[in-house]
C-alpha positions in Angstrom: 28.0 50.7 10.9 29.1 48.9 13.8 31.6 45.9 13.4 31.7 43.9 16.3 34.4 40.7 17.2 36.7 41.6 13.9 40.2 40.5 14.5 43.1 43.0 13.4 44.5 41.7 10.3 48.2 43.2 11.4 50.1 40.5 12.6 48.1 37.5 11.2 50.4 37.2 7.4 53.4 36.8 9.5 51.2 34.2 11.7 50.3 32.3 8.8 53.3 32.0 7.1 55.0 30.8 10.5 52.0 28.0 10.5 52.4 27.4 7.1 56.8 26.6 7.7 56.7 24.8 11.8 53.5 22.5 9.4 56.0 22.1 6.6 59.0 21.3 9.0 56.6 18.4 10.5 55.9 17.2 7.0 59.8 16.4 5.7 60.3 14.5 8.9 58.0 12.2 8.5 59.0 11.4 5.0 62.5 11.6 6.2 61.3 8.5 8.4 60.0 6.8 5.3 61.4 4.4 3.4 61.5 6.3 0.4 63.1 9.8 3.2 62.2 12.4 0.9 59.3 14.4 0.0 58.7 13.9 -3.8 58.5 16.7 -6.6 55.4 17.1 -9.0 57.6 15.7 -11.4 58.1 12.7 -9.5 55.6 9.7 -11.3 56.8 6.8 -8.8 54.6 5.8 -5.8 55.5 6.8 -2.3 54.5 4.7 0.5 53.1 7.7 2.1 50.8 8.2 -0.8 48.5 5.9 -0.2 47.6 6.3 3.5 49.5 7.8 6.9 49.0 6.4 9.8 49.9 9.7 12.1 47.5 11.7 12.9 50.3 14.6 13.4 50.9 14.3 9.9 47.6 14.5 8.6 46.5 17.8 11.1 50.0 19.4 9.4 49.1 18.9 5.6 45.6 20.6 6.8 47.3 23.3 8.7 49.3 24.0 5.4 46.3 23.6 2.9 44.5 25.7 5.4 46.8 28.3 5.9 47.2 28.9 2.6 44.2 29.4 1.4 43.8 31.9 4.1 46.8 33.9 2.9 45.9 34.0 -0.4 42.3 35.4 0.5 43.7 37.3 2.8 46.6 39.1 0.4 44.5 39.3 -3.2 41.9 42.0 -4.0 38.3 40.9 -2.6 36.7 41.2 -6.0 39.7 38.8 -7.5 39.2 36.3 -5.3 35.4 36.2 -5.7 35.7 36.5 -9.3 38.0 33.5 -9.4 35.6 31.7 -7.1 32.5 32.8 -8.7 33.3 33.0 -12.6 30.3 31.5 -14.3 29.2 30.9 -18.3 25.9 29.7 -19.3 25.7 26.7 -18.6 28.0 26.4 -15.2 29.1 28.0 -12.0 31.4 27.5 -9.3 35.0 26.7 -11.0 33.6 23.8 -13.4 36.1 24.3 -16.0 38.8 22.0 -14.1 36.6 19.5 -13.6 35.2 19.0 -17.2 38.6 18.9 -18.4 39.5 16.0 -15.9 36.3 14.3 -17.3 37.9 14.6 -20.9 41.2 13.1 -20.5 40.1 10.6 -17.6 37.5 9.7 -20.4 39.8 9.1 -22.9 42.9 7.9 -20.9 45.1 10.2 -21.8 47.3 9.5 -18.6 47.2 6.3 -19.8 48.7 7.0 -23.1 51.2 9.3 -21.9 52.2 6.4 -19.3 53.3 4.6 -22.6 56.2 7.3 -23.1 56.8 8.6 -19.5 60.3 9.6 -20.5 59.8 11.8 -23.7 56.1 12.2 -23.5 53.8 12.9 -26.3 53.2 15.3 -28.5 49.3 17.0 -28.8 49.6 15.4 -32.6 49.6 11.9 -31.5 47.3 12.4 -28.7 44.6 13.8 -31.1 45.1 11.1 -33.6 44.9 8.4 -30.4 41.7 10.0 -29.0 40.2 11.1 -31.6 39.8 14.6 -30.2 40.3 18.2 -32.4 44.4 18.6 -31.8 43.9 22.4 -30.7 41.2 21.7 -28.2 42.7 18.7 -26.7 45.9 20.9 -26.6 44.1 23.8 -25.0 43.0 21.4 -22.4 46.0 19.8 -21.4 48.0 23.3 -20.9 45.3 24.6 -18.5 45.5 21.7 -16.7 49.2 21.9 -16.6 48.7 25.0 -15.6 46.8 23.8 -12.9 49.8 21.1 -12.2 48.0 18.3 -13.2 50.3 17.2 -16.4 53.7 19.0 -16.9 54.4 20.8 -20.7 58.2 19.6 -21.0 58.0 21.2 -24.6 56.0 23.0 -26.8 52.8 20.9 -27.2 54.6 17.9 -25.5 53.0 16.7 -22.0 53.9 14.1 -20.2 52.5 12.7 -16.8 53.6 14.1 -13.5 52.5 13.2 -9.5 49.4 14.5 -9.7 48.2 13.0 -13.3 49.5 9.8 -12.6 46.4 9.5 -10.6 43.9 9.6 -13.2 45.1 6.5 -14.9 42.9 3.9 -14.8 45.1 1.2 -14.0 46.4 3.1 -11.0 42.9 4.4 -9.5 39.7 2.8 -10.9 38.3 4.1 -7.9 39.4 7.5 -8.0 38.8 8.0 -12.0 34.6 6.9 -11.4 34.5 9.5 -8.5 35.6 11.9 -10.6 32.9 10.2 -13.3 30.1 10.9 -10.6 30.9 14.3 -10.0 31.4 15.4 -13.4 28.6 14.0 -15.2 25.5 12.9 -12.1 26.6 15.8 -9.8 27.6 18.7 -12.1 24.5 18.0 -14.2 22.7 18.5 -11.3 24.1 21.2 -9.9 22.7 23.3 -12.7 19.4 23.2 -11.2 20.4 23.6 -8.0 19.1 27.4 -7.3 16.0 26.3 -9.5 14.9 23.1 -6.7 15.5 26.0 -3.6 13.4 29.0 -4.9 10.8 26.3 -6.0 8.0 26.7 -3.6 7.5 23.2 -3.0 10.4 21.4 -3.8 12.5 23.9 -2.0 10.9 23.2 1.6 10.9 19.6 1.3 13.2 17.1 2.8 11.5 14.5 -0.1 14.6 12.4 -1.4 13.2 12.7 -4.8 12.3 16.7 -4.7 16.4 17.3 -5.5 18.0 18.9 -8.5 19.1 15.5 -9.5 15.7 14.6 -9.8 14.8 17.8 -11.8 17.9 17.1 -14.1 17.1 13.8 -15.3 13.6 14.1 -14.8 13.7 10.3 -12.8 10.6 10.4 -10.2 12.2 8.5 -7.3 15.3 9.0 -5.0 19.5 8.4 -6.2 19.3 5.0 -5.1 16.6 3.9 -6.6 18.0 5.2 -9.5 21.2 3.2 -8.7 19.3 -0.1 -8.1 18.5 -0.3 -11.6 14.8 -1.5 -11.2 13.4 0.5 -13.9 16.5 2.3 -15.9 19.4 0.4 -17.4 21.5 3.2 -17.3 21.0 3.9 -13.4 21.9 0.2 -12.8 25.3 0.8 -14.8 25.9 3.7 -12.9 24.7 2.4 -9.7 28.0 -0.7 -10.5 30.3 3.0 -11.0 29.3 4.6 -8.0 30.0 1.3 -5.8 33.6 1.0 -7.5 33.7 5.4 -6.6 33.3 5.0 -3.1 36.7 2.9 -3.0 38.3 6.5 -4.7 36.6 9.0 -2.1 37.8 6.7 0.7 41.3 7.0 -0.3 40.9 10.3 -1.0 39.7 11.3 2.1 41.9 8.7 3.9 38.7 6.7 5.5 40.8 4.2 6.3 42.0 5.9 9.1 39.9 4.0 11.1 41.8 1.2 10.0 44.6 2.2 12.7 42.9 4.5 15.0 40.4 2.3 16.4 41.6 -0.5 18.6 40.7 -3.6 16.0 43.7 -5.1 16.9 42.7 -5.7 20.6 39.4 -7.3 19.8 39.3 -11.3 20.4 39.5 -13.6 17.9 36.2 -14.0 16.4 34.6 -10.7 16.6 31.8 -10.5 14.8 31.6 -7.2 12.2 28.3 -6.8 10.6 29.1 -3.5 7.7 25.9 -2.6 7.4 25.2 -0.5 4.0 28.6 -1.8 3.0 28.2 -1.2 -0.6 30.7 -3.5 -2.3 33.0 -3.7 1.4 35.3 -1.4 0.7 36.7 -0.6 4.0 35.2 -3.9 5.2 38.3 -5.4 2.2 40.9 -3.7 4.6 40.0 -5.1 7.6 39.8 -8.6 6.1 43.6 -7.7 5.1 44.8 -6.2 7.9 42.9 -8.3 10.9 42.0 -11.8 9.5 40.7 -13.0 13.2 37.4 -11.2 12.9 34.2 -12.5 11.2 32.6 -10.1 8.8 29.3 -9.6 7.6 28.6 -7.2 4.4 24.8 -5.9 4.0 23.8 -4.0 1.7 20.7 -4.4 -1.3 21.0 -7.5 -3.5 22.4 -6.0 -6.1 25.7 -4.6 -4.5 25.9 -8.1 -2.6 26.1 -9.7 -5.7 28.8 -7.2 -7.3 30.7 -7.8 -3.8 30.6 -11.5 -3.3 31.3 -12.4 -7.2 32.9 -9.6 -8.6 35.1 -7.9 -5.9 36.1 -10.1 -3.2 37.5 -13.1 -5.8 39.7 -10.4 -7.1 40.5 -7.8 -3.9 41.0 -10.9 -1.7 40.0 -14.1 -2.2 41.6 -15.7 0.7 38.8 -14.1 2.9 36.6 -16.3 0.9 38.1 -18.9 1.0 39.1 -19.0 4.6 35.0 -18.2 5.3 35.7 -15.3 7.0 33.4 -12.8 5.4 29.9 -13.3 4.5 27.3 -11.6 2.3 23.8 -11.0 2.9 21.5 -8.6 1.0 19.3 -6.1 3.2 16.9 -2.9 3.0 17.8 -1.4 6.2 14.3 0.5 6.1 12.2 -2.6 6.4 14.3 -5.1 8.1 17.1 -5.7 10.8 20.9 -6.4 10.3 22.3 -9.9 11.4 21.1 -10.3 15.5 23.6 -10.0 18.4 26.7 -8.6 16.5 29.7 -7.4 18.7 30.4 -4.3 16.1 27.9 -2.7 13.7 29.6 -0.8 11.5 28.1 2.1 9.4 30.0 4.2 7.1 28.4 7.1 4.6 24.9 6.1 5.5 23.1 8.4 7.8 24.1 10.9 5.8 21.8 9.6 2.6 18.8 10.7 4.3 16.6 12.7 6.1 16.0 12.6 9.7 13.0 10.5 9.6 14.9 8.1 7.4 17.7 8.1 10.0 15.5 7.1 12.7 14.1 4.3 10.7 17.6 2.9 10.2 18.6 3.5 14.4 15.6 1.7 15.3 15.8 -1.7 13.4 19.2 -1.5 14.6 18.3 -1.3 18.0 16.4 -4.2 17.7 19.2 -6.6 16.6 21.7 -5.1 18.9 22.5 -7.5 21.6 23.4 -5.5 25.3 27.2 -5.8 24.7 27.1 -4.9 20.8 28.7 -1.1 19.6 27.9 0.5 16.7 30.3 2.7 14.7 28.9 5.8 13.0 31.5 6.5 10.4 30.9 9.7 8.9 31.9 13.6 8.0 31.4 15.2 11.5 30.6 18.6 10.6 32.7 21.1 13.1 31.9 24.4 14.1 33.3 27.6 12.4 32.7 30.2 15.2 35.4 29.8 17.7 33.4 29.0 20.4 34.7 28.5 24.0 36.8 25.0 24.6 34.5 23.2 27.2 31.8 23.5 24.5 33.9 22.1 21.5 34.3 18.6 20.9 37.0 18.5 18.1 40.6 19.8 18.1 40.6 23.7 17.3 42.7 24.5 14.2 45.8 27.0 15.7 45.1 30.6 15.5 44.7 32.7 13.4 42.8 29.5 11.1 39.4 28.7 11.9 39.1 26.4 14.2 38.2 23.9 11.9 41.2 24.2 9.7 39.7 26.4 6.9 40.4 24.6 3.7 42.1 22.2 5.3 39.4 20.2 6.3 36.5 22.0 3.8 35.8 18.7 2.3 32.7 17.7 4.6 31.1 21.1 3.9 31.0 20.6 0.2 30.0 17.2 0.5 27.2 18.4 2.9 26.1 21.0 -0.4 26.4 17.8 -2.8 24.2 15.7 -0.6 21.5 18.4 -1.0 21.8 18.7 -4.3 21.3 14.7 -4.6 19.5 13.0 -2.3 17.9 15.9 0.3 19.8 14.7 2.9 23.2 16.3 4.6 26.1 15.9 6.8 25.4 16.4 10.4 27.1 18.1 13.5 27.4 15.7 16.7 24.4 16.6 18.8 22.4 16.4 15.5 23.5 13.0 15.1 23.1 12.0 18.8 19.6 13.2 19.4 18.6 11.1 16.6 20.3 8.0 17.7 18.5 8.8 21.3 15.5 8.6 19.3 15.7 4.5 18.9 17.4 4.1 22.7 20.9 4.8 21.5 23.3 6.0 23.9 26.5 8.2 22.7 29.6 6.3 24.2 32.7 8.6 22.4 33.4 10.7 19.5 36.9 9.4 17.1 38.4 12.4 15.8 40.4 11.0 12.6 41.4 14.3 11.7 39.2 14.1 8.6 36.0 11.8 8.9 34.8 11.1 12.3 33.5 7.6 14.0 30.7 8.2 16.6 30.1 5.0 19.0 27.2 4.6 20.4 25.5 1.5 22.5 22.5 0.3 24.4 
């Protein structure tokens, strides 16, 4: 058998590893340049201002180099059949490395972070955990060693855990966001996921773009699509879960650092008065950072009347009132299918919401757009940009390539958009797009593509009349 346009492996451990040390190098000087100039240990539970959010993009491209470098070592190094094993390893009832994430689930369930936040010194023993949680003492001590194994928790002494840099995260008090993310995927994804193969080898369900033919549907059995589930129209549980997923969307952004397009787009020049229509907004969560961080523009959430509601009485009044109060953001409930956002805005701003749905759906959403677009007004496509794998030629290849010998689009590194682009099958029939798929729809409703934001993670596409 022919094997054609294999690069020699000789060469590329020694490539990696140099990646993997000049990325490093990049790393301590920038937290050298913080005001906290060191780069903490996993044993280090105190914040550091670079945890929450960077705003260099050098820094950001060399913790990808480094995650993707990595991984490509190890893959490259361990026996094929190990590292498929340890990807693949599957019981009854799961597949795909579940066992983490359940365990997460358990102890962000029962705030054990939180407990352990009561005694960060000392820690506590599996005893007192057990008789605070409830929980069997060997099986919530089972738990907390794998995931100590897994760095998440540290094991100072035998059965005694205490927090550490990476559990400190799963308190609630610390990341409500982040701990209902990790709610959603745990329980509404991973329930789902186990129907997965069923929905694409069924005949009909498997070749439609529907968004209620999804193994979410054939999981819970609910007839109509995620959101409709979320709205809470005809299941009391959906609309509690629906309020969860509105707070989780705060914990993938800073997660995934959205608010890079806090500092990489040019807010800061715009006049006083701009208007910023966040269309889809949920309950505003990057909208709550610009109010923060540029109080001279006037912004507009829109999103269904429930998450308006959640926003204007729930969030805001405690995330930042003095927007309120000031009258500088405004709230008005929409159904982007059927109607049009606020007329003649200067920025339309849309972030996570082509991706819901299917072409069709897409077009829908361009098109009332369009019509309340006025000729000076942009609009912001905010999304996972999905970049090519193949290392095509430059001229042809709009993103930043990854240094050889990674793939161009940083491997591992950057593989979040991809397994959000599976989840998003799984859930609502939809996907993450590449740019030409998302231009050619937006050309569809008279949408020209202006420029392409590469944030080194998420993407903004602009677009205008």
């Amino acid at each position: 058998m022919e094997l054609a346009n294999i690069s020699p492996a000789h060469g590329q451990l020694s490539t990696l590893v140099a990646l993997i040390a000049d990325a490093t190098k990049t790393v301590e000087t920038h937290f050298a340049r913080s005001s906290k100039p060191h780069v903490p240990s996993l044993d280090d539970i105190e914040p550091h201002p670079l945890d929450i959010m960077s705003d260099s993009m050098e820094l950001r491209l060399a913790i990808q180099t480094i995650e993707g470098a990595c991984a490509q070592l190890i893959a490259t190094v361990a026996r094929p059949s190990h590292t498929i094993f340890n990807r693949c390893k599957r019981s009854t009832q799961t597949f795909n490395k579940v066992t983490e994430p359940a365990c997460i689930n358990i102890v962000v369930s029962h705030k054990i972070a939180d407990l352990l936040s009561e005694q960060p010194a000392r820690g506590m023993h599996v005893s007192e955990i057990s008789k605070r949680t409830g929980l069997h003492q060997n099986k919530i001590e089972r738990i907390m060693r794998y995931l100590a194994t897994k760095h998440i928790f540290r094991e100072s002494s035998d059965g005694v855990f205490v927090n550490n840099r990476l559990s400190v995260q799963l308190m609630s008090s610390i990341n409500l966001g982040l701990v209902s993310t990790i709610h959603y995927n745990t329980e509404e994804l991973l329930g789902a996921i186990t129907c997965f193969n069923d929905v694409l080898t069924d005949k009909e369900w498997g070749h439609s773009d529907a968004p209620h033919h999804t193994a979410f549907n054939r999981d819970t059995g609910y007839p109509k699509s995620l959101f409709d589930y979320y709205s809470g129209e005809d299941t009391p549980l959906g609309a509690k879960l629906g309020q969860r997923f509105g707070i989780s969307m705060q914990g993938w952004g800073i997660a995934s650092e959205a608010s890079t397009v806090i500092y990489e787009f040019p807010w800061r020049d715009l006049p006083k008065g701009t208007t910023v229509v966040d269309v889809g907004s949920g309950i505003g969560s990057v909208t709550l950072q610009l109010a923060k961080q540029y109080p001279a523009l006037d912004l507009t959430l829109q999103d269904l009347p429930e998450r308006m509601y959640q926003a204007n009485n729930e969030v805001w009044p405690r995330e930042c009132p003095e927007a309120l109060a000031e009258g500088r953001v405004h709230f008005e409930a929409i159904d982007f299918f059927t109607q049009s956002p606020v007329p003649g805005a200067d920025i339309y701003y849309y972030k996570n919401i082509i991706h819901d749905w299917e072409d069709q759906r897409c077009i829908t959403i361009f098109k009332n757009l369009r019509k309340a677009m006025a000729p000076h007004s942009r609009v912001l496509i905010h999304e996972y940009v999905l970049q090519d794998v193949a290392r095509i030629s430059d001229d042809k290849y709009v993103f930043e390539k990854a240094p050889e010998p990674l793939l161009p689009n940083y491997g591992v590194g950057r593989v979040r958009p991809y397994a959000l682009d599976i989840a998003m099958m799984i859930m609502t029939n939809s996907s993450e797009r590449r740019l030409h798929d998302l231009v050619k729809l937006a050309a569809k409703a008279n949408l020209k593509f202006v420029k392409l934001w590469d944030l080194a993670e998420t993407s903004i596409v602009e677009f205008g009349v």
